[in-house]
N, CA, C and O atoms as a printed pandas DataFrame, in Angstrom:
     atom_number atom_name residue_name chain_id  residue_number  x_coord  y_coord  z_coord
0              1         N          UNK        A               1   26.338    7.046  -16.073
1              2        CA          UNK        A               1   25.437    7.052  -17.218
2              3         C          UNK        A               1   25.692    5.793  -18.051
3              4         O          UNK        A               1   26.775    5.224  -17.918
4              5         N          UNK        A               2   24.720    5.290  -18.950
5              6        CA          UNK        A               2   25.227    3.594  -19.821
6              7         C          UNK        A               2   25.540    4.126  -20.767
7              8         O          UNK        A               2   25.061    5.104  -21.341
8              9         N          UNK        A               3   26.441    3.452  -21.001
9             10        CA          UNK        A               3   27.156    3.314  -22.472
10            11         C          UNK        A               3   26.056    3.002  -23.589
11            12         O          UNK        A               3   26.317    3.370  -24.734
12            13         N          UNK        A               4   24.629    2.235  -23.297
13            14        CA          UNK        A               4   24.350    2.947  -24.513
14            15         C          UNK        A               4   22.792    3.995  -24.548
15            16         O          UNK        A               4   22.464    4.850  -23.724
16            17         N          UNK        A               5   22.079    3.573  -25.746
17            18        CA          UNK        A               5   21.260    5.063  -25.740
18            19         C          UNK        A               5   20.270    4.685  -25.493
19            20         O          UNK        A               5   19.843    3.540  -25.341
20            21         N          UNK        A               6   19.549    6.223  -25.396
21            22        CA          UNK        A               6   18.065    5.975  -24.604
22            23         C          UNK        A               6   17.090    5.522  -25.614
23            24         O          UNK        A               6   17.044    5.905  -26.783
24            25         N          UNK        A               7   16.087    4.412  -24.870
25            26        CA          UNK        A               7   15.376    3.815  -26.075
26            27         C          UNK        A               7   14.487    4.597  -26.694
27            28         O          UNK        A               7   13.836    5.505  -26.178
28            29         N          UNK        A               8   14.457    4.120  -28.169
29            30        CA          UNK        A               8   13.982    4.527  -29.172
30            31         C          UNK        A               8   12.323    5.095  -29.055
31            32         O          UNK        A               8   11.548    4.214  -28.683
32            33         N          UNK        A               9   11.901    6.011  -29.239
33            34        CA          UNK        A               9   10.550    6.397  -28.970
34            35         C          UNK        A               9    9.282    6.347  -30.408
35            36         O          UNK        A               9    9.589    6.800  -31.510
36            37         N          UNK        A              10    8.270    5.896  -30.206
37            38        CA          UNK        A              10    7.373    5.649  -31.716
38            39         C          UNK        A              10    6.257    6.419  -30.861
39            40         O          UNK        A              10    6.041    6.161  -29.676
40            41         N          UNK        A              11    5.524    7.467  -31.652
41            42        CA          UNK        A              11    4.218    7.832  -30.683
42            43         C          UNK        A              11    3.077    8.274  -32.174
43            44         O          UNK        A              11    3.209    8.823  -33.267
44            45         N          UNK        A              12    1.995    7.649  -31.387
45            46        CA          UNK        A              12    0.923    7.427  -31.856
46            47         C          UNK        A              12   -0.371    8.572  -31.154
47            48         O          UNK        A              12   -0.824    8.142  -30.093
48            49         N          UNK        A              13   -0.886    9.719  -31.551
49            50        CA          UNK        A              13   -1.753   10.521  -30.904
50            51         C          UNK        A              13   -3.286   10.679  -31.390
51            52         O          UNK        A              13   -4.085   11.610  -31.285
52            53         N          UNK        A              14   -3.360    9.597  -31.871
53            54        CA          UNK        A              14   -4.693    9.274  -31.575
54            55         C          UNK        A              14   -5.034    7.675  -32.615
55            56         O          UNK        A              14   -5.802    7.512  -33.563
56            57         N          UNK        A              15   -3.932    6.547  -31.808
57            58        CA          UNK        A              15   -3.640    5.363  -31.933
58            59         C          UNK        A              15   -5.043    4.783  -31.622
59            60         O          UNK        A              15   -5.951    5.506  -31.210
60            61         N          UNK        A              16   -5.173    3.593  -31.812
61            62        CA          UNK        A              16   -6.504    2.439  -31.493
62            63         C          UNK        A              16   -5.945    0.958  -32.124
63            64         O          UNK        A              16   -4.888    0.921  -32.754
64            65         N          UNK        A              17   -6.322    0.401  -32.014
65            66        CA          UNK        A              17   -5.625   -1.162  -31.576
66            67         C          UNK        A              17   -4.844   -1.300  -30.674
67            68         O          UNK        A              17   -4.413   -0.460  -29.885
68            69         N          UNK        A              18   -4.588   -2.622  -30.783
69            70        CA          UNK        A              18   -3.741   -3.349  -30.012
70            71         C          UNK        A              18   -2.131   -2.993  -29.876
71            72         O          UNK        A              18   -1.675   -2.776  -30.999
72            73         N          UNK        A              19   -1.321   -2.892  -29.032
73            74        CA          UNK        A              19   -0.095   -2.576  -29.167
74            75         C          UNK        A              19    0.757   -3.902  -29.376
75            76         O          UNK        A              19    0.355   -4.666  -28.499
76            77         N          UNK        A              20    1.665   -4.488  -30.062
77            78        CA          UNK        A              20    2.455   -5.776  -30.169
78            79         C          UNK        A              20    3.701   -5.214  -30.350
79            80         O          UNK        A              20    4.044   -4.126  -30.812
80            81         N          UNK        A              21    4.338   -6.181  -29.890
81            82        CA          UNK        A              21    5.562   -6.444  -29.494
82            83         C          UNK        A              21    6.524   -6.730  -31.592
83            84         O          UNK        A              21    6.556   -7.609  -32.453
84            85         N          UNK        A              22    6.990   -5.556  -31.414
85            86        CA          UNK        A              22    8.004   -5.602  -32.360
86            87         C          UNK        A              22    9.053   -6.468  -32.571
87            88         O          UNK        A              22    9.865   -6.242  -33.468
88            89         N          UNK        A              23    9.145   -7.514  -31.792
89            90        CA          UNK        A              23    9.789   -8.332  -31.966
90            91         C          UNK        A              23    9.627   -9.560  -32.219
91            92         O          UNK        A              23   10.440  -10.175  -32.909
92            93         N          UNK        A              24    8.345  -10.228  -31.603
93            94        CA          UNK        A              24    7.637  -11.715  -31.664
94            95         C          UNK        A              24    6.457  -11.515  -31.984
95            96         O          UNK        A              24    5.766  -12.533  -32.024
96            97         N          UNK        A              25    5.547   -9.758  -32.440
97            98        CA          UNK        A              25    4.024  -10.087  -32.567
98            99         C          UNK        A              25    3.227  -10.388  -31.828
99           100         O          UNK        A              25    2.132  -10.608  -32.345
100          101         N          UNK        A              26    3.325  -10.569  -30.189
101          102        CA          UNK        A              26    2.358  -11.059  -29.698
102          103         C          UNK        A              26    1.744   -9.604  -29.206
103          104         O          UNK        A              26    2.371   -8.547  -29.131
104          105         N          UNK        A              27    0.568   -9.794  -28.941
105          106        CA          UNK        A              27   -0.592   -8.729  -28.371
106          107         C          UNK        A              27   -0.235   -8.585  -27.188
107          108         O          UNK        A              27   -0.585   -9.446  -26.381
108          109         N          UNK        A              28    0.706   -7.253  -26.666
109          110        CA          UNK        A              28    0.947   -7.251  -24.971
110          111         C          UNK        A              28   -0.083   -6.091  -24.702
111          112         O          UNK        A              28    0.162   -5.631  -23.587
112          113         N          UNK        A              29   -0.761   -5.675  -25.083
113          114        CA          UNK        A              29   -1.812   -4.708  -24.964
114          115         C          UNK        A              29   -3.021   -4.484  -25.862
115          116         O          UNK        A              29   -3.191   -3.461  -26.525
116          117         N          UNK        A              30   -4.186   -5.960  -25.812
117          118        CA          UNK        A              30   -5.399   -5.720  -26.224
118          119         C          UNK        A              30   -5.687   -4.023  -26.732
119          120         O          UNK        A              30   -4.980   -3.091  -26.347
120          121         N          UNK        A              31   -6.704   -3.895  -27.533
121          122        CA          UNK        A              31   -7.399   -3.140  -27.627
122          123         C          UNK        A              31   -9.102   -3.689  -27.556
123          124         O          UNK        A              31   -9.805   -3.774  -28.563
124          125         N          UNK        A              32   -9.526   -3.996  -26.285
125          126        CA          UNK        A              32  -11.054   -5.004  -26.587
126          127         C          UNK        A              32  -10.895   -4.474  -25.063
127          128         O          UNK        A              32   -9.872   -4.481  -24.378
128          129         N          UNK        A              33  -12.383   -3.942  -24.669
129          130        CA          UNK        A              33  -13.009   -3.488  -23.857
130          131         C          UNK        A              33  -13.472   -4.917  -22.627
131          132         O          UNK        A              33  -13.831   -4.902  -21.450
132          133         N          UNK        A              34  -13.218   -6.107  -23.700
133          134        CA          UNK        A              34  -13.823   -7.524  -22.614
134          135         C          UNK        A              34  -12.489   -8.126  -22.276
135          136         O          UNK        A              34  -12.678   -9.257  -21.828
136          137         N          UNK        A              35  -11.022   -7.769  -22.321
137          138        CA          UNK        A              35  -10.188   -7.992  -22.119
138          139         C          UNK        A              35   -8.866   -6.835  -21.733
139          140         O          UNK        A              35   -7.833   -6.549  -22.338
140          141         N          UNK        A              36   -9.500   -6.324  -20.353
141          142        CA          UNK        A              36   -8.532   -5.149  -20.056
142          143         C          UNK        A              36   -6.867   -5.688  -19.571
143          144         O          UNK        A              36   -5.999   -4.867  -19.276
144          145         N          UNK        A              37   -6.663   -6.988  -19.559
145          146        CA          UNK        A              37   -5.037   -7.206  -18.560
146          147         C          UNK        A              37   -4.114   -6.829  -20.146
147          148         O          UNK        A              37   -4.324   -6.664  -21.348
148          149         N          UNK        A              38   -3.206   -6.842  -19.324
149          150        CA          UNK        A              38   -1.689   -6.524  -20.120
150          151         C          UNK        A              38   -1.320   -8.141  -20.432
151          152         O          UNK        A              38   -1.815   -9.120  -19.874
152          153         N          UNK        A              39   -0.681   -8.128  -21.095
153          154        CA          UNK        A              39   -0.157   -9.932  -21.794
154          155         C          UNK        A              39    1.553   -9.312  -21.941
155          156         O          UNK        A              39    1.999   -8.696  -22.909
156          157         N          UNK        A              40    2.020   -9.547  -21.153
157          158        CA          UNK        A              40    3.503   -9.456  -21.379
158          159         C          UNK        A              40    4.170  -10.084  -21.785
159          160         O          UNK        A              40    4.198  -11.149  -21.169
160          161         N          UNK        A              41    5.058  -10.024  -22.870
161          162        CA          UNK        A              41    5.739  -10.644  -23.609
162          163         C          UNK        A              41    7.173  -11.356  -23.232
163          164         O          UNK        A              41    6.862  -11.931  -22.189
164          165         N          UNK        A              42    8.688  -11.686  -23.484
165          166        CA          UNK        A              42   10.144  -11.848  -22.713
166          167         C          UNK        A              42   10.317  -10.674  -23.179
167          168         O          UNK        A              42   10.734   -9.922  -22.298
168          169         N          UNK        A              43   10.130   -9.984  -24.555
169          170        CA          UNK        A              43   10.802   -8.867  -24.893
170          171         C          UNK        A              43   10.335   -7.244  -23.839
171          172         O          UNK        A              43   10.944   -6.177  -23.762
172          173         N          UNK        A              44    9.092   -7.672  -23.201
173          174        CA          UNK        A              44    8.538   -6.284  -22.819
174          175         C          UNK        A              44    9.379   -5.852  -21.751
175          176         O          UNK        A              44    9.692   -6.598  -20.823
176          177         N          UNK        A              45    9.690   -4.862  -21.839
177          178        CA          UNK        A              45   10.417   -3.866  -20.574
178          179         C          UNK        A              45    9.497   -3.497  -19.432
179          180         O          UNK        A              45    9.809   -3.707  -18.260
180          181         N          UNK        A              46    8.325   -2.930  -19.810
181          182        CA          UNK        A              46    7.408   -2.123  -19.071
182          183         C          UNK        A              46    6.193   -1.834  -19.801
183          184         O          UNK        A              46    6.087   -1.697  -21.020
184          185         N          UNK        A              47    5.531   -1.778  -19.159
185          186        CA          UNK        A              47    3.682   -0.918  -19.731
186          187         C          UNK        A              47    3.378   -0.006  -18.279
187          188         O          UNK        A              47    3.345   -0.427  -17.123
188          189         N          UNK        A              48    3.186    1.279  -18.748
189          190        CA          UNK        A              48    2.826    1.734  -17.688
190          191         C          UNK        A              48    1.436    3.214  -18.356
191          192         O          UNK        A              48    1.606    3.415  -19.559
192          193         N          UNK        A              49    0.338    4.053  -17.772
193          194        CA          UNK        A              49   -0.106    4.996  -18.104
194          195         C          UNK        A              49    0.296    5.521  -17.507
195          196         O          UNK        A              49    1.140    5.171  -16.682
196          197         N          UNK        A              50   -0.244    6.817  -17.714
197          198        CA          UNK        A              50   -0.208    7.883  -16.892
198          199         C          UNK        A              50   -0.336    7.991  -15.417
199          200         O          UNK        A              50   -0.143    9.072  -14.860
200          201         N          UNK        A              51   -0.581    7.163  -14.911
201          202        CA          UNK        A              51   -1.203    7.009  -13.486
202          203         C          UNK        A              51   -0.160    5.856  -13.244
203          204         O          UNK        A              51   -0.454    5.166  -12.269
204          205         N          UNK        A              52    0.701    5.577  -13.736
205          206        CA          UNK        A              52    1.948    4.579  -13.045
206          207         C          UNK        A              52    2.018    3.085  -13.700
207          208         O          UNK        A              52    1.171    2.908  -14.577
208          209         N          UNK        A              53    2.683    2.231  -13.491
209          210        CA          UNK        A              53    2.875    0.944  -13.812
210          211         C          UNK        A              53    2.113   -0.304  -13.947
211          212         O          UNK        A              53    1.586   -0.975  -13.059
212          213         N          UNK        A              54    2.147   -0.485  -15.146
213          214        CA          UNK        A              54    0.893   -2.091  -15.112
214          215         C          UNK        A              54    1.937   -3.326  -14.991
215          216         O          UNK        A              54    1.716   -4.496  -14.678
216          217         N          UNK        A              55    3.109   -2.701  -15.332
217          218        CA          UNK        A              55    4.074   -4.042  -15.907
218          219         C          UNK        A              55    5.197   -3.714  -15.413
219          220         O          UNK        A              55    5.531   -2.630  -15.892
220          221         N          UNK        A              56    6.312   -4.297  -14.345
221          222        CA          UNK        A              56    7.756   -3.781  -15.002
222          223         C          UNK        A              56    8.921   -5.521  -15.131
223          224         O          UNK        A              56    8.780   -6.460  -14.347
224          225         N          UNK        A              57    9.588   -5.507  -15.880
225          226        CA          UNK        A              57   10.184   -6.198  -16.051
226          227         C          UNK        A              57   11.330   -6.242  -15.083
227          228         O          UNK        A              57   11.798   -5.243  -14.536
228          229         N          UNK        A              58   11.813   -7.667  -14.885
229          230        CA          UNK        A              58   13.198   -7.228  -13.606
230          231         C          UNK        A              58   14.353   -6.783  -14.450
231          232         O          UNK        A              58   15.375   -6.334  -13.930
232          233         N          UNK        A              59   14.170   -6.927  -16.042
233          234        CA          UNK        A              59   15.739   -6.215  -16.482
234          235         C          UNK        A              59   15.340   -4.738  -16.844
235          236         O          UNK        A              59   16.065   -3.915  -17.401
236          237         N          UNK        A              60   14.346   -4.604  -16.517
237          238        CA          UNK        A              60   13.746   -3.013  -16.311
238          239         C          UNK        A              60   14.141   -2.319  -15.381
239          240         O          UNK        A              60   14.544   -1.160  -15.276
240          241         N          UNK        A              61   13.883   -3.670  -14.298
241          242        CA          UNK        A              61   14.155   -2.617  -12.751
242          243         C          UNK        A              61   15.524   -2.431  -12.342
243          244         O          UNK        A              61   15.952   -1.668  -11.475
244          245         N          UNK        A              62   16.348   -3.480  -13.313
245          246        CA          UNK        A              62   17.563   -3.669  -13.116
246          247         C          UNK        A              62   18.394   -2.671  -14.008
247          248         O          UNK        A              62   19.608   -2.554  -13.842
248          249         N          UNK        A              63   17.822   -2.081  -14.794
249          250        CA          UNK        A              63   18.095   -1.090  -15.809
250          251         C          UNK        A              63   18.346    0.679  -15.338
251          252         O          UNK        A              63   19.232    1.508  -15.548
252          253         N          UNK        A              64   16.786    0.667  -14.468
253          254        CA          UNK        A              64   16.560    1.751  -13.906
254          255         C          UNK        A              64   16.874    1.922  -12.858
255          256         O          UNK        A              64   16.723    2.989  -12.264
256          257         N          UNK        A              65   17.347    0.980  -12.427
257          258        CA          UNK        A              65   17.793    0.769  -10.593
258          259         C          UNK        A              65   17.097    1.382   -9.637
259          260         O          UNK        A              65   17.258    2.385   -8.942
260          261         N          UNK        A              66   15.699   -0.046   -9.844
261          262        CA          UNK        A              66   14.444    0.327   -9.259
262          263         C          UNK        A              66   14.229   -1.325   -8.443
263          264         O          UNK        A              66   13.210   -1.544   -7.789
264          265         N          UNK        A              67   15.169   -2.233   -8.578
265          266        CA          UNK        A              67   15.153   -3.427   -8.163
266          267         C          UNK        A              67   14.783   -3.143   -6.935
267          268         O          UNK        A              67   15.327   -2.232   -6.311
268          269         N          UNK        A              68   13.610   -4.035   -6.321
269          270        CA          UNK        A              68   12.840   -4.312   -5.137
270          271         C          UNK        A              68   12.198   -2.797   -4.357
271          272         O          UNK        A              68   12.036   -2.671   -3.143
272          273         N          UNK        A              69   11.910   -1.773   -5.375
273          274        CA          UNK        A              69   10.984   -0.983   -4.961
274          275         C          UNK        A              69   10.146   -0.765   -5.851
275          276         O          UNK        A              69   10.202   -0.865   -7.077
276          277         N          UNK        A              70    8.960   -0.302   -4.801
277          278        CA          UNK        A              70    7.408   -0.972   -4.974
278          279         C          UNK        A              70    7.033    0.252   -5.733
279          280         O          UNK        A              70    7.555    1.339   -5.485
280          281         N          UNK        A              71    6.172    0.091   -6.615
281          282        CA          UNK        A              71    5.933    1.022   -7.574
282          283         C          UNK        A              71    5.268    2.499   -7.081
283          284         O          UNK        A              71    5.513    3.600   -7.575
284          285         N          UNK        A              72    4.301    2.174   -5.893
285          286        CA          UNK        A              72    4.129    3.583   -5.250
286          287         C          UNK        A              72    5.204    4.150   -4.755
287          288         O          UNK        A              72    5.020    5.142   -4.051
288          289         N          UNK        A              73    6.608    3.673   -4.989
289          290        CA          UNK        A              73    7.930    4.116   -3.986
290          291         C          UNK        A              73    8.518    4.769   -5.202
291          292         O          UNK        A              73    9.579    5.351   -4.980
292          293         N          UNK        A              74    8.064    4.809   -6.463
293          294        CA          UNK        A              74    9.010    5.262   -7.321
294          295         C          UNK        A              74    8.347    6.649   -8.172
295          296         O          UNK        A              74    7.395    6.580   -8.949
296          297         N          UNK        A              75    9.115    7.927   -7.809
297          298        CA          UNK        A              75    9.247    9.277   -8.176
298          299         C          UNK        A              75    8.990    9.248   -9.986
299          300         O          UNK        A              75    9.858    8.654  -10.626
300          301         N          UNK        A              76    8.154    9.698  -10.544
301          302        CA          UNK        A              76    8.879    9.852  -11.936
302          303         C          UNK        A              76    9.104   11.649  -12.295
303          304         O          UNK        A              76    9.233   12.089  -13.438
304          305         N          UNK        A              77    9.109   12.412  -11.155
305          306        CA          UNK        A              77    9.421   13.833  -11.147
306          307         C          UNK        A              77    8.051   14.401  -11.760
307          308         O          UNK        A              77    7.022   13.741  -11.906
308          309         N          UNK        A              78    8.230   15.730  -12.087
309          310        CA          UNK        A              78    7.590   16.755  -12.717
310          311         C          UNK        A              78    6.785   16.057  -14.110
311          312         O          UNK        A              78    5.566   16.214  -14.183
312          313         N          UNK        A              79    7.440   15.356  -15.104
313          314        CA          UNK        A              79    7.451   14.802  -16.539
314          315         C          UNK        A              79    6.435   14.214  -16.154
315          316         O          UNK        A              79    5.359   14.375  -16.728
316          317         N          UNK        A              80    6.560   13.537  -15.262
317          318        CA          UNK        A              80    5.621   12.313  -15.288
318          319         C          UNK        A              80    6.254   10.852  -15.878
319          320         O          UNK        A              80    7.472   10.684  -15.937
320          321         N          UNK        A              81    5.377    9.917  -16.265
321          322        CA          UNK        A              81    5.543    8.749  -16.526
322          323         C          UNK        A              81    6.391    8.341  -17.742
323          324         O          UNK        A              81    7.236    7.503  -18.058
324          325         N          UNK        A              82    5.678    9.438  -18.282
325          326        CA          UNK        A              82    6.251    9.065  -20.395
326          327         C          UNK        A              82    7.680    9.745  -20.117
327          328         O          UNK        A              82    8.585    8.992  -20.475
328          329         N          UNK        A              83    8.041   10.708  -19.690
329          330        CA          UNK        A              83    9.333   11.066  -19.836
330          331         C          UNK        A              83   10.274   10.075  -18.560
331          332         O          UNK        A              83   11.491    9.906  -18.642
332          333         N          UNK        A              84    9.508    9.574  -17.562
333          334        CA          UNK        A              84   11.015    8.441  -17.262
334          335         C          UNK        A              84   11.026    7.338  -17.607
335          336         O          UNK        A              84   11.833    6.539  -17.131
336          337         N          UNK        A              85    9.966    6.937  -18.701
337          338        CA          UNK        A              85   10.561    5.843  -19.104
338          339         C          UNK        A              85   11.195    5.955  -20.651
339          340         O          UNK        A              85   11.462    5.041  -21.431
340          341         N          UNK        A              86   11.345    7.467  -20.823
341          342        CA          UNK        A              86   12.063    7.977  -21.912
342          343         C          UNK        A              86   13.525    7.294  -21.512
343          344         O          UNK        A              86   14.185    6.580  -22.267
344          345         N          UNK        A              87   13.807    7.593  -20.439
345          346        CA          UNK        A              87   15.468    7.734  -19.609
346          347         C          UNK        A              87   15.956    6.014  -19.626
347          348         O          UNK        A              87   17.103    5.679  -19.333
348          349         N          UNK        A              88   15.138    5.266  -19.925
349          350        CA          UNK        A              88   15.904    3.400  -19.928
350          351         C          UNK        A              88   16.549    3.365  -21.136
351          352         O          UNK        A              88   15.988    3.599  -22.207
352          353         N          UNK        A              89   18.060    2.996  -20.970
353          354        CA          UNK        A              89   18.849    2.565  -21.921
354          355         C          UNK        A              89   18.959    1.352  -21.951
355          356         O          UNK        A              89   19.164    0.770  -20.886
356          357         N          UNK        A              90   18.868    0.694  -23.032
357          358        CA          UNK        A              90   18.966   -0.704  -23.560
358          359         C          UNK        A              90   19.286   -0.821  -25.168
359          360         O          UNK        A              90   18.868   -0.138  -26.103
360          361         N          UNK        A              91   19.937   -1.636  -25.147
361          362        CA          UNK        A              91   20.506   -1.912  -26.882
362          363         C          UNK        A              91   19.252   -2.290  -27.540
363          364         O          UNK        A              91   18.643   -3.318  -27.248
364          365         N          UNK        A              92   18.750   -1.186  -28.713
365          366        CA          UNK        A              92   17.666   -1.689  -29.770
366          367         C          UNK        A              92   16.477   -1.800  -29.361
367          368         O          UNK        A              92   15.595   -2.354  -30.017
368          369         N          UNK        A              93   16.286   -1.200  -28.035
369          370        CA          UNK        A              93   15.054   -0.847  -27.369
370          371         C          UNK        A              93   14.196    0.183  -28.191
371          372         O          UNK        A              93   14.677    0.920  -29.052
372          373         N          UNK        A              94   12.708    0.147  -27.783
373          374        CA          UNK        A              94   11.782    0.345  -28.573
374          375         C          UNK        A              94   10.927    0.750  -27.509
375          376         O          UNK        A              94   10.827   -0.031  -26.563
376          377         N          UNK        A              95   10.003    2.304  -27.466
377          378        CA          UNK        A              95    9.141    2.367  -26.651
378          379         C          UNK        A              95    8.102    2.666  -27.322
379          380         O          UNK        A              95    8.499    3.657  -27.936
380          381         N          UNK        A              96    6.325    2.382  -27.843
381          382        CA          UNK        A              96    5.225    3.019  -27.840
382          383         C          UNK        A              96    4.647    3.696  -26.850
383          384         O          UNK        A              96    4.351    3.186  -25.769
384          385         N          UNK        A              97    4.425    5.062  -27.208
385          386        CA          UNK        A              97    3.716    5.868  -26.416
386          387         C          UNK        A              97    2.499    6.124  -27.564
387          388         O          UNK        A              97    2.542    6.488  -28.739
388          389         N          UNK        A              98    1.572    5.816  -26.801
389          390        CA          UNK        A              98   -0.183    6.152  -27.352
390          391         C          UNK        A              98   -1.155    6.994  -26.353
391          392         O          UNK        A              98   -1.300    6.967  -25.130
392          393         N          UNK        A              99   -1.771    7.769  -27.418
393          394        CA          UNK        A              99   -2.646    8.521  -26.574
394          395         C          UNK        A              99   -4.154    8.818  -26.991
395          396         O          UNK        A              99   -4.496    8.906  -28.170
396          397         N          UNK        A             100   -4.946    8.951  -26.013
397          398        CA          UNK        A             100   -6.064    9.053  -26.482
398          399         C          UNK        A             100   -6.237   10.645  -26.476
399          400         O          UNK        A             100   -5.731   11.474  -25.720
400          401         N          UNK        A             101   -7.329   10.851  -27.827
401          402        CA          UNK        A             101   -7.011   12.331  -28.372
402          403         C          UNK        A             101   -7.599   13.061  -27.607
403          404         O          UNK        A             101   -8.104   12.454  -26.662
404          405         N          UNK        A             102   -7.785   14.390  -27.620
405          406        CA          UNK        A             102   -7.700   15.643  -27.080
406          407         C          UNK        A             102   -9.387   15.460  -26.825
407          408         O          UNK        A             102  -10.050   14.977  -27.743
408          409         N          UNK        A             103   -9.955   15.801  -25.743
409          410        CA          UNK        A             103   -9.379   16.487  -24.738
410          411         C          UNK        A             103   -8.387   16.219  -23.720
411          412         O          UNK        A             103   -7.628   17.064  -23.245
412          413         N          UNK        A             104   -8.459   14.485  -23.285
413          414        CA          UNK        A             104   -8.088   13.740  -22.795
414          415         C          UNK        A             104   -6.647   13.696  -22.303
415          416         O          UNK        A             104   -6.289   13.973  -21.158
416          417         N          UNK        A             105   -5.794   13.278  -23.402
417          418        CA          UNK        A             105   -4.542   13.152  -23.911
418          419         C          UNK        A             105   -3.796   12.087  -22.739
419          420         O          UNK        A             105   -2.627   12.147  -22.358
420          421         N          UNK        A             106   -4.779   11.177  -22.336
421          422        CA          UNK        A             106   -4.233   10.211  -21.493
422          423         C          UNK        A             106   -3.179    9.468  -22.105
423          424         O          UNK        A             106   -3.398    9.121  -23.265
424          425         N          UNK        A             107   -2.035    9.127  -21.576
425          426        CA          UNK        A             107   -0.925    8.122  -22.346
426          427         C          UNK        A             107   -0.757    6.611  -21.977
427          428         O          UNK        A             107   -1.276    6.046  -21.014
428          429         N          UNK        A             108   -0.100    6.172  -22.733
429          430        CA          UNK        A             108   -0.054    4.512  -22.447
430          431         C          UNK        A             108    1.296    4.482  -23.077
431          432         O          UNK        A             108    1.577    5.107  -24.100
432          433         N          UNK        A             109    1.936    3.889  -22.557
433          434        CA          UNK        A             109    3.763    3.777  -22.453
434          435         C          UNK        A             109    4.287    2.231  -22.724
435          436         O          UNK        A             109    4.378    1.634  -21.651
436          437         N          UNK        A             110    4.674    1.380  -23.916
437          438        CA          UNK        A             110    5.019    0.379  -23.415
438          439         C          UNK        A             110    6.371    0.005  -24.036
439          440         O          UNK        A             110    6.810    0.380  -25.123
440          441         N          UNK        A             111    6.885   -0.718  -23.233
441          442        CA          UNK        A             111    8.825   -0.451  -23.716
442          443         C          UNK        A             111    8.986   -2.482  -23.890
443          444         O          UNK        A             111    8.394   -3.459  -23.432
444          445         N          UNK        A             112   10.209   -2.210  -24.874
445          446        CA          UNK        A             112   10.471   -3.452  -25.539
446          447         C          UNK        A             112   11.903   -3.677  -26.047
447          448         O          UNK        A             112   12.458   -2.729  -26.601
448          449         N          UNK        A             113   12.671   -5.057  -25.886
449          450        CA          UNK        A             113   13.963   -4.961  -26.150
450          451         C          UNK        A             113   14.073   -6.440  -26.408
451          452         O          UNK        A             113   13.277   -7.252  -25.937
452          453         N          UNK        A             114   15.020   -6.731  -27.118
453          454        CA          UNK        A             114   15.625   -7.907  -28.044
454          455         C          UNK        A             114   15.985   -8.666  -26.864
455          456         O          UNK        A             114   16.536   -9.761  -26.978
């Protein structure tokens, strides 16, 4: 297990804008319908929905000890998505989880570290 703790969680349930990076401000997740890619930041860990991974970082994969497997190769159990990327420890890490409201309740996951 790491010595340190599991990153910090912020959740938003019925969020709209853009998601940025708590650390440098930049826009790693538009909110604009004419600009669907992810913009990843040095600080971003990961962006992933519900349906699996848009983004992973190699000190992500190196975190989760997921280095050089392919994202359809990786289990996130029963929970699903939002709860394993609950489980990455990193010092002063930061995750947004956003969702679009009910009925829906689709999630968007994106993780961030110094």
């Amino acid at each position: 297990m790491s010595k340190h703790p599991p990153i910090q969680r912020v959740e938003f349930c019925s969020h709209s804008g853009p998601i940025c990076c708590p650390f440098c401000g930049r826009i790693v997740l538009p909110d604009d319908d004419t600009d669907p890619a992810v913009h990843p930041c040095s600080h971003t860990l990961f962006i992933a929905t519900d349906e699996g991974f848009e983004f992973r970082s190699s000190r992500f994969d190196a975190l989760m000890e997921i280095k050089g497997i392919e994202d359809q190769d990786i289990d996130p159990g029963d929970d699903g998505w939002d709860a394993y990327t609950d489980r990455v420890c990193c010092p002063d890490s930061v995750k947004i989880a956003s969702f679009i409201p009910a009925p829906s309740g689709f999630g968007c996951y994106v993780g961030f570290a110094p």
